[in-house]
C-alpha positions as CSV (number, residue, x, y, z in Angstrom):
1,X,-26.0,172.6,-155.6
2,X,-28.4,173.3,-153.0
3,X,-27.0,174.1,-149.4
4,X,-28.2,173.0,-146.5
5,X,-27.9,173.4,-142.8
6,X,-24.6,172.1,-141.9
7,X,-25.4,170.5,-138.4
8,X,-28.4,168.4,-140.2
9,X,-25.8,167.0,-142.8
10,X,-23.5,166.0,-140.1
11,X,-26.6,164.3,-138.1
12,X,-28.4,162.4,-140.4
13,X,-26.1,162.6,-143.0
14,X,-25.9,164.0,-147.0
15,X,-28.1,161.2,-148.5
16,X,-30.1,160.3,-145.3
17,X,-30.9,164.6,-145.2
18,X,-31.8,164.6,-149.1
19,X,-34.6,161.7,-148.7
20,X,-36.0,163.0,-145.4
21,X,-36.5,166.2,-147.6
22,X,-37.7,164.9,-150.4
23,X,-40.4,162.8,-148.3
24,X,-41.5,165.8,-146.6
25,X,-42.0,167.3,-149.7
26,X,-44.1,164.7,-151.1
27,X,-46.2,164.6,-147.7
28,X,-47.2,168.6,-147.8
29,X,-48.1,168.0,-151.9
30,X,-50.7,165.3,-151.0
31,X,-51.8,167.2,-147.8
32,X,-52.5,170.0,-150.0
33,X,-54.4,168.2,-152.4
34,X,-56.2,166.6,-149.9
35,X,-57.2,170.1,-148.5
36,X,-58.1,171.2,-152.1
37,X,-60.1,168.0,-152.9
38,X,-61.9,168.4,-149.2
39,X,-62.7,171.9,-150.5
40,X,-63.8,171.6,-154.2
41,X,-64.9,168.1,-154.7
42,X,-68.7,169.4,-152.8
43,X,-68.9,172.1,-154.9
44,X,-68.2,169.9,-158.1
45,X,-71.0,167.3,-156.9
46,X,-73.3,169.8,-156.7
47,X,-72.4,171.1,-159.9
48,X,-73.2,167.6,-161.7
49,X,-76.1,166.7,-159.9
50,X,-77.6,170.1,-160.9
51,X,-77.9,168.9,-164.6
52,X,-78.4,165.5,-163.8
53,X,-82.1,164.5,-165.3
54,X,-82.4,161.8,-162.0
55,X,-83.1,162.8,-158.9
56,X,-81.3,160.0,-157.2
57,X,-77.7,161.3,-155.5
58,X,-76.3,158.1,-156.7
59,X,-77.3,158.0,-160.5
60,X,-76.6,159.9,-163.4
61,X,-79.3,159.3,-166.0
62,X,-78.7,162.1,-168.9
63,X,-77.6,165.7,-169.1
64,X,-80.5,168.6,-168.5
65,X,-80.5,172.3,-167.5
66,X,-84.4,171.6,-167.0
67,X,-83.7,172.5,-163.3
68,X,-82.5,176.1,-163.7
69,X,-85.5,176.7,-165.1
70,X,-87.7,175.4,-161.9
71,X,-85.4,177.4,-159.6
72,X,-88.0,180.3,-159.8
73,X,-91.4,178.5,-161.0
74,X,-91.2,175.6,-158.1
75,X,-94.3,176.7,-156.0
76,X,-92.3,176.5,-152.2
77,X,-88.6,176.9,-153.2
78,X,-88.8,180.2,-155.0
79,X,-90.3,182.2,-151.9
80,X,-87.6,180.8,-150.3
81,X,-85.2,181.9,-152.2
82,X,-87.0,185.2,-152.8
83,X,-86.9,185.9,-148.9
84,X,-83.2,184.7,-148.9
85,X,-82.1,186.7,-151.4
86,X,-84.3,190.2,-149.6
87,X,-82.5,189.1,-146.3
88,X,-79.1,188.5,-147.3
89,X,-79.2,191.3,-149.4
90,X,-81.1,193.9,-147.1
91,X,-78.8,192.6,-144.1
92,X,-75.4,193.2,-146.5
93,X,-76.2,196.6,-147.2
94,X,-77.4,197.2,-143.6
95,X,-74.3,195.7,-142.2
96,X,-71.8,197.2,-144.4
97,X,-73.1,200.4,-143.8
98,X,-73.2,199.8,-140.1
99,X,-69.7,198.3,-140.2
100,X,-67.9,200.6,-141.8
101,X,-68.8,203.6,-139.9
102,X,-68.3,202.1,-136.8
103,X,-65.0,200.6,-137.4
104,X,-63.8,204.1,-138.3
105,X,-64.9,205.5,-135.1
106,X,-63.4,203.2,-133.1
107,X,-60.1,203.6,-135.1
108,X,-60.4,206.9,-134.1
109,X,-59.9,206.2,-130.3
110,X,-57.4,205.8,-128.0
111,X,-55.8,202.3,-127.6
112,X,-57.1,201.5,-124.7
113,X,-60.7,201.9,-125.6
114,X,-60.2,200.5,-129.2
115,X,-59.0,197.2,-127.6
116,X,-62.1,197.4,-124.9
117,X,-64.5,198.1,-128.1
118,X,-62.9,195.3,-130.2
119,X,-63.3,192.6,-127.3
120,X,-66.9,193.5,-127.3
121,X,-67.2,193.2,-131.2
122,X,-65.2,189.7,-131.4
123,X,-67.7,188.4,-128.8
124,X,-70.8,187.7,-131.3
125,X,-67.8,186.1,-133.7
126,X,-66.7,183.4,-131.4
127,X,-69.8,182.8,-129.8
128,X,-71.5,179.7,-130.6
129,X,-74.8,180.0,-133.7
130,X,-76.9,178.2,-131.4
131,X,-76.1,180.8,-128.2
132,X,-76.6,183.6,-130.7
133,X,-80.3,182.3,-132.0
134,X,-81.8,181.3,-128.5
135,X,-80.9,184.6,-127.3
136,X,-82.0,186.8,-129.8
137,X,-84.9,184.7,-129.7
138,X,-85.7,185.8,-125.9
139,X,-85.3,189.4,-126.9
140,X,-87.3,189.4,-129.9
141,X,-89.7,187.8,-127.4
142,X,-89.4,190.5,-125.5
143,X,-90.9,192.9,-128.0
144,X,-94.4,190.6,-129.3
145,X,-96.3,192.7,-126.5
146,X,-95.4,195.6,-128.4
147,X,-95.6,194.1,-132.0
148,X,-97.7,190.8,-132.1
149,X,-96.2,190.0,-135.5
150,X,-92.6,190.6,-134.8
151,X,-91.3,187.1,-135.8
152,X,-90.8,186.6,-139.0
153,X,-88.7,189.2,-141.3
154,X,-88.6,192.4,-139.0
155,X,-86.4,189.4,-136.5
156,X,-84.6,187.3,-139.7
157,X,-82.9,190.8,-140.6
158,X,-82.4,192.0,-137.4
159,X,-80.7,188.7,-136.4
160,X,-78.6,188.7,-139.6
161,X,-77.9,192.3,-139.0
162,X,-76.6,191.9,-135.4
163,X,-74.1,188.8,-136.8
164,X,-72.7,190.3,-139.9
165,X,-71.5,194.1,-139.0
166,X,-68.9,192.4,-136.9
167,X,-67.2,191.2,-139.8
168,X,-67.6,194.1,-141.9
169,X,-65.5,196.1,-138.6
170,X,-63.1,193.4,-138.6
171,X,-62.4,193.9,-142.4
172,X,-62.1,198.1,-142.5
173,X,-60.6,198.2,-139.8
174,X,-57.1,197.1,-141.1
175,X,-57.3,199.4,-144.1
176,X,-57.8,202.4,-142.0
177,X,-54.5,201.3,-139.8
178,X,-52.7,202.2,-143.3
179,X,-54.5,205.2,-144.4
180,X,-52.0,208.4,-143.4
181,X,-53.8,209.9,-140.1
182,X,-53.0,213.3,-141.4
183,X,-55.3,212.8,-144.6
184,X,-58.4,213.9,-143.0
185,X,-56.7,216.8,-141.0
186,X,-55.2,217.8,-144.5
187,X,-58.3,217.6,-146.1
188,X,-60.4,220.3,-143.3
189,X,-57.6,222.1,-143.2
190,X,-58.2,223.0,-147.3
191,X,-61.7,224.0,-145.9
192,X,-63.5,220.6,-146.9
193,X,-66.2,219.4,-145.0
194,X,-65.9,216.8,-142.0
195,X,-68.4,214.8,-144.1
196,X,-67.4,215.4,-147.8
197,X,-63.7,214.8,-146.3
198,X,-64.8,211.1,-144.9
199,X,-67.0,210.2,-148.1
200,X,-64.0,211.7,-151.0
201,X,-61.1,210.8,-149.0
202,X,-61.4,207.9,-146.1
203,X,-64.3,205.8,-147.9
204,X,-62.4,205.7,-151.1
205,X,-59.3,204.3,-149.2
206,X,-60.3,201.7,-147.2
207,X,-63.1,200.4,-150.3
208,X,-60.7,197.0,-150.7
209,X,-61.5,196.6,-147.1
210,X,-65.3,197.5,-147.4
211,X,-65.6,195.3,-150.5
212,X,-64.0,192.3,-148.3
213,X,-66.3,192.6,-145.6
214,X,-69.7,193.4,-147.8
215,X,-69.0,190.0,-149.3
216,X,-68.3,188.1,-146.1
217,X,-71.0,189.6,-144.5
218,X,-73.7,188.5,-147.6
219,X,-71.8,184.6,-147.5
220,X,-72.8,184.8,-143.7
221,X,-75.9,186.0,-144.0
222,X,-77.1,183.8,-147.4
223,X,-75.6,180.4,-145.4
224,X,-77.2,180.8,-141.9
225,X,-79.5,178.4,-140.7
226,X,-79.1,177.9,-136.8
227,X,-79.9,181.4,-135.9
228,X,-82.7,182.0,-138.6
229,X,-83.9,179.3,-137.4
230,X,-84.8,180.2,-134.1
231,X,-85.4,184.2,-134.9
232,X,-87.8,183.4,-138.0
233,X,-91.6,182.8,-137.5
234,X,-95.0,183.2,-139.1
235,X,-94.4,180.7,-142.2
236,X,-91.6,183.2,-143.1
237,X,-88.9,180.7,-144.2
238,X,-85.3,181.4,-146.5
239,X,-83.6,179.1,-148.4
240,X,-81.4,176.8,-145.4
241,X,-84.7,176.1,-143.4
242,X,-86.8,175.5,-146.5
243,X,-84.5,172.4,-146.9
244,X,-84.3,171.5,-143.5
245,X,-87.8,171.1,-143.8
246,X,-87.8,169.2,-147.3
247,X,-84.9,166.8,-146.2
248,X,-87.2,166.3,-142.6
249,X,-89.9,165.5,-145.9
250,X,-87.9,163.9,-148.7
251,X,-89.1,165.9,-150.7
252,X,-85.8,168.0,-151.9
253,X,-85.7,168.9,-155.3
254,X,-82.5,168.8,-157.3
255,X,-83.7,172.7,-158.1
256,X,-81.9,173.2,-155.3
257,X,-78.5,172.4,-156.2
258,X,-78.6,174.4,-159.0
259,X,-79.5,177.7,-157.5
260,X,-76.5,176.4,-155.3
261,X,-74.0,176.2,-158.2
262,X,-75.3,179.4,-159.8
263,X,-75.0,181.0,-156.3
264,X,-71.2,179.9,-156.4
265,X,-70.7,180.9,-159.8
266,X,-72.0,184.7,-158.7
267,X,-69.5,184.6,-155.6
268,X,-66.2,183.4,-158.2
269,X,-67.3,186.6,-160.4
270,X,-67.2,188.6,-157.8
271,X,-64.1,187.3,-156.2
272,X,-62.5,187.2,-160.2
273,X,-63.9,191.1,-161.0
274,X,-62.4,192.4,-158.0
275,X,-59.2,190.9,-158.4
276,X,-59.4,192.0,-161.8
277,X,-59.7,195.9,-160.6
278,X,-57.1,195.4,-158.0
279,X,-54.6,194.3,-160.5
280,X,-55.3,196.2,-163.2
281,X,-55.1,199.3,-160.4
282,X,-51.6,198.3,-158.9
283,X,-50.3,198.1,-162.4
284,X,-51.2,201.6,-163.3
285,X,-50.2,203.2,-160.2
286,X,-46.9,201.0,-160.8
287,X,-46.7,203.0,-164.7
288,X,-47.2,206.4,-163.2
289,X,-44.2,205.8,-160.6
């Protein structure tokens, strides 16, 4: 028999305790799948409408995969994903790169100054998208005197730059907290070099944490639209602000949800392969102890 707290039994009593508890129980199962439904049921939409043969949200006329196959041939949406994709991607590497190195430096400071340096980095996170865009906006502005033609995708990957390294720090930077401080010392002292010694033994022990924060930083990037679009100019457009613009024209094509669902697919493998490694890696270090 289960045992429980002896001053709730005397208070509400054996029975009036065991249906309280068994109400609460019932009211955190639907509240999780109510969360669960609020965060799947889009993605499932988007799924069916993407082989839907209507274009109306509201009917479904007959299976097709005839949209996959527009994704790259439609004459407007494919340079927008095109320029996505170079952004997001360009921006990821940038950023993780970026990222990591500086969260390892400022690990490597005293407390005082980590904190100050942190303060500064969380600042970009919890400001507002629309803050971000107008300001970079006035800086890039700044610069046309010196490069007329700035706007477009020297500022997109800038901008994206400038908003995703802060999440790549925030991600390595717990990793390196559990890496032994005397690894790197250990690792001179055997006559490695400072830079061999951070790429064969730091990089390789905080990857789990570079990994996380590569893949936040490309979700970031690929699903901004406030501040690209106020950094992007010259008819240089990615995918969120080509269908602002096609909504603004009803002219959305249901192409676009199936890049979407093929987009999430990529992300779950991902996710999936990297669990996958870090499993299959904690059960062999598990065998060899």
């Amino acid at each position: 028999m289960m045992a429980y707290p002896r001053a709730r039994i005397e208070e509400y009593g054996y029975k009036d305790y065991t249906v309280w508890k068994k109400i609460f129980n019932i009211v955190k199962l639907v509240m999780v799948i109510l969360i669960i439904i609020a965060l799947y049921l889009p993605l499932v939409l988007i799924a069916i409408q993407s082989v839907n043969s209507s274009t109306q949200l509201n009917v479904f006329d007959s299976f097709t995969l005839s949209w996959y196959t527009k994704i790259f041939s439609h004459p407007t949406l494919a340079p927008a994903i095109k320029n996505t994709l170079i952004i997001s991607v360009g921006a990821t590497v940038l950023s993780t790169v970026l990222g990591t190195f500086v969260a390892i430096g400022i690990n490597s400071l005293e407390t005082k100054k980590r904190q100050r340096l942190l303060l500064l980095n969380n600042i970009p996170l919890l400001n507002a998208d629309i803050v971000t865009g107008i300001s970079l906006m006035l800086v890039f502005s700044l610069l046309i005197n010196i490069y007329p033609y700035i706007f477009g995708f020297p500022t997109l990957i800038l901008a994206h730059l400038f908003f995703t390294f802060p999440y790549v720090i925030l991600s390595v930077l717990p990793k390196l907290k559990e890496i032994d401080p005397n690894l790197m010392d250990a690792a001179l002292d055997l006559g490695v070099k400072p830079y061999r010694a951070l790429l064969k033994v730091i990089i390789p022990a905080i990857k789990a944490g570079i990994f996380s924060g590569m893949l936040l930083a490309f979700t970031m990037s690929i699903d901004d639209f406030v501040v690209s679009y106020f950094t992007t100019g010259n008819g240089f457009d990615n995918l969120s602000i080509w269908i602002y613009a096609s909504i603004g024209r009803r002219s959305l094509t249901p192409a676009v949800y199936a890049f979407s669902t093929l987009l999430t697919l990529f992300t779950l493998g991902l996710l999936l392969l990297f669990n996958f490694i870090s499993h299959r890696k904690g059960k062999n270090k598990n065998e060899k102890n």
